[in-house]
C-alpha positions as CSV (number, residue, x, y, z in Angstrom):
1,X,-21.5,-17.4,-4.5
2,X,-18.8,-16.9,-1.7
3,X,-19.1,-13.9,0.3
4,X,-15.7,-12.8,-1.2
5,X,-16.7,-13.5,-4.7
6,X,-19.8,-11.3,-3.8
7,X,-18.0,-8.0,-2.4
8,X,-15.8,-8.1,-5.4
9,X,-18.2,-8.0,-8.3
10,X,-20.3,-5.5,-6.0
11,X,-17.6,-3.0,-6.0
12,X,-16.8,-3.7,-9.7
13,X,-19.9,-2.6,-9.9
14,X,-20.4,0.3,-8.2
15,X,-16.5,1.7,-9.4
16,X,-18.2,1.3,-13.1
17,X,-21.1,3.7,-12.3
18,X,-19.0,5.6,-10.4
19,X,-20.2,5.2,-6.8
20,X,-17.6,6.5,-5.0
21,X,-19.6,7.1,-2.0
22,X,-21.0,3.8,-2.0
23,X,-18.0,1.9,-2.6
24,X,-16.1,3.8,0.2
25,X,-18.7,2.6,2.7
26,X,-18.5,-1.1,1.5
27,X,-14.7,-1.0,1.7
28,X,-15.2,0.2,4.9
29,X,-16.5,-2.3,5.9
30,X,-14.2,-5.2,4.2
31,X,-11.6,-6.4,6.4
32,X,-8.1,-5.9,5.2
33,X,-7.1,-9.1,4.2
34,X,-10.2,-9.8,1.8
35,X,-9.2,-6.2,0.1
36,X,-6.0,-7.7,-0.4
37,X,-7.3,-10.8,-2.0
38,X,-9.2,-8.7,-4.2
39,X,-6.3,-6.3,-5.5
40,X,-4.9,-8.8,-8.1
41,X,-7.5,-9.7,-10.0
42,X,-9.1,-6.4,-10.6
43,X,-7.9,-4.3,-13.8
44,X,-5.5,-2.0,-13.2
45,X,-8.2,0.9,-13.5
46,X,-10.4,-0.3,-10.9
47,X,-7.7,-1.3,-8.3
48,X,-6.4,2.0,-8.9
49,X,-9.6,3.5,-8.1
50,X,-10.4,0.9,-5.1
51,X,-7.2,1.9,-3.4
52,X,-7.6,5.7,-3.9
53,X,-10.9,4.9,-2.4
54,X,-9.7,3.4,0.6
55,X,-9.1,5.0,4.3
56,X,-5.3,5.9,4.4
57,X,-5.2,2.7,7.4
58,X,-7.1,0.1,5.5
59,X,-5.1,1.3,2.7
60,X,-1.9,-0.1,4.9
61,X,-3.4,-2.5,6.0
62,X,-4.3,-4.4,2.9
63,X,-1.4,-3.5,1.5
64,X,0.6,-5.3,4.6
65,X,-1.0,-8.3,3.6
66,X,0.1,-8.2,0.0
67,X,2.5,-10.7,-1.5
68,X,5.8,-9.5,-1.7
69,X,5.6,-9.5,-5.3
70,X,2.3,-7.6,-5.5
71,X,3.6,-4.7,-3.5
72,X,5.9,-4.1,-6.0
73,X,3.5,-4.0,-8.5
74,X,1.2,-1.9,-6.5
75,X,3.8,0.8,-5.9
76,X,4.7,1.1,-9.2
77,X,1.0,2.3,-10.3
78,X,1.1,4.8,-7.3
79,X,2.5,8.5,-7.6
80,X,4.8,9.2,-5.5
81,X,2.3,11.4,-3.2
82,X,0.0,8.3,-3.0
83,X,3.3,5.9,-2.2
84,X,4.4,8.7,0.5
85,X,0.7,8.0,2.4
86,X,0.8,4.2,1.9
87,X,4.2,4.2,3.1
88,X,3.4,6.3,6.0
89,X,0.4,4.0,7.0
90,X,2.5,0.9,7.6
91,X,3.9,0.0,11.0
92,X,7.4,0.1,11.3
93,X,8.3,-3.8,10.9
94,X,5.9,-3.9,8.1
95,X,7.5,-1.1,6.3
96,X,11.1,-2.3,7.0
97,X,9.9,-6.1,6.3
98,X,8.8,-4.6,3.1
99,X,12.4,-2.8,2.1
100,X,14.3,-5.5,3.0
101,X,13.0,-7.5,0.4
102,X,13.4,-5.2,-2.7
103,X,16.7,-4.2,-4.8
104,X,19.1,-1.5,-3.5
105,X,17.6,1.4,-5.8
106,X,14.2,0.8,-5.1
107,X,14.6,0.9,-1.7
108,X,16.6,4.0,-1.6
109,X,13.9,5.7,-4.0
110,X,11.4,4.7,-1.4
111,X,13.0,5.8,1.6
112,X,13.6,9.4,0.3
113,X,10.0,9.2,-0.2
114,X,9.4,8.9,4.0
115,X,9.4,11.9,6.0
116,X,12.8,12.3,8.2
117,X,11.7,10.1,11.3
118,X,10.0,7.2,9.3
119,X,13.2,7.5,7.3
120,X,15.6,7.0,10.5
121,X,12.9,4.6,12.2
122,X,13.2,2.3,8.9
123,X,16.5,2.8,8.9
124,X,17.6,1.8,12.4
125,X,15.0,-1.4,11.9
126,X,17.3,-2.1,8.7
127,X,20.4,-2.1,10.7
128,X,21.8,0.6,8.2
129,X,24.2,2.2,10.6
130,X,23.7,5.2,12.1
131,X,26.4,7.3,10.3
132,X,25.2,6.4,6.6
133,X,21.5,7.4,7.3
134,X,22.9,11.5,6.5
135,X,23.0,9.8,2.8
136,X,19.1,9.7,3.0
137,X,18.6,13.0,4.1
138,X,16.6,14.6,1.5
């Protein structure tokens, strides 16, 4: 069994007894991009729990390495709260490499989400110019 293939039906296991301590330690210790691969095929329940689970910087992490496609996804099961933290976690390029590639409204939902200098720091890394960023004042 690959190691990956291993760490996956370990933490299915442990979210189903409810480990949470347990699992938080063996996340902890996953690199990012192996949490990533694992997001996908989980239910929607246990990667809902395994990213809850997750340190607020994995959490960004892994989700930085998510398929464009999958972020989507992923932000749609989030609350707004847990999209605000995600969000917050990324670095600057990834968050603004991120919002390029979704739809107008989605983007503009999301940004009202970020606290005033994410906001203008995604903003200016968007090329939105300076004088329509008081439109995303919140």
């Amino acid at each position: 069994m690959k190691e990956q293939d291993r760490v996956k039906t370990e933490i299915e296991e442990l979210l189903s007894v409810r480990e949470w301590a347990k699992t938080r330690e063996l996340l902890s210790d996953t690199p990012a991009p192996d949490i990533a691969d694992l997001l996908p095929d989980m239910d929607k329940t246990d990667r809902m729990l395994l990213f809850s689970l997750l340190p607020r910087q994995l959490a960004g992490e892994a989700f930085s390495y998510l398929e464009s496609r999958r972020k989507d996804d992923l932000l749609k099961e989030l609350t707004d709260e847990e999209t605000r933290r995600l969000l917050a976690e990324l670095s600057p390029d990834d968050r603004a490499e991120f919002f390029e590639e979704l739809p107008g409204l989605a983007t503009q939902r999301l940004l009202n989400l970020l606290n005033p200098r994410d906001r203008r720091q995604t903003l200016q890394l968007l090329g939105f110019p300076r004088e329509s960023w008081k439109a995303y004042d919140a």
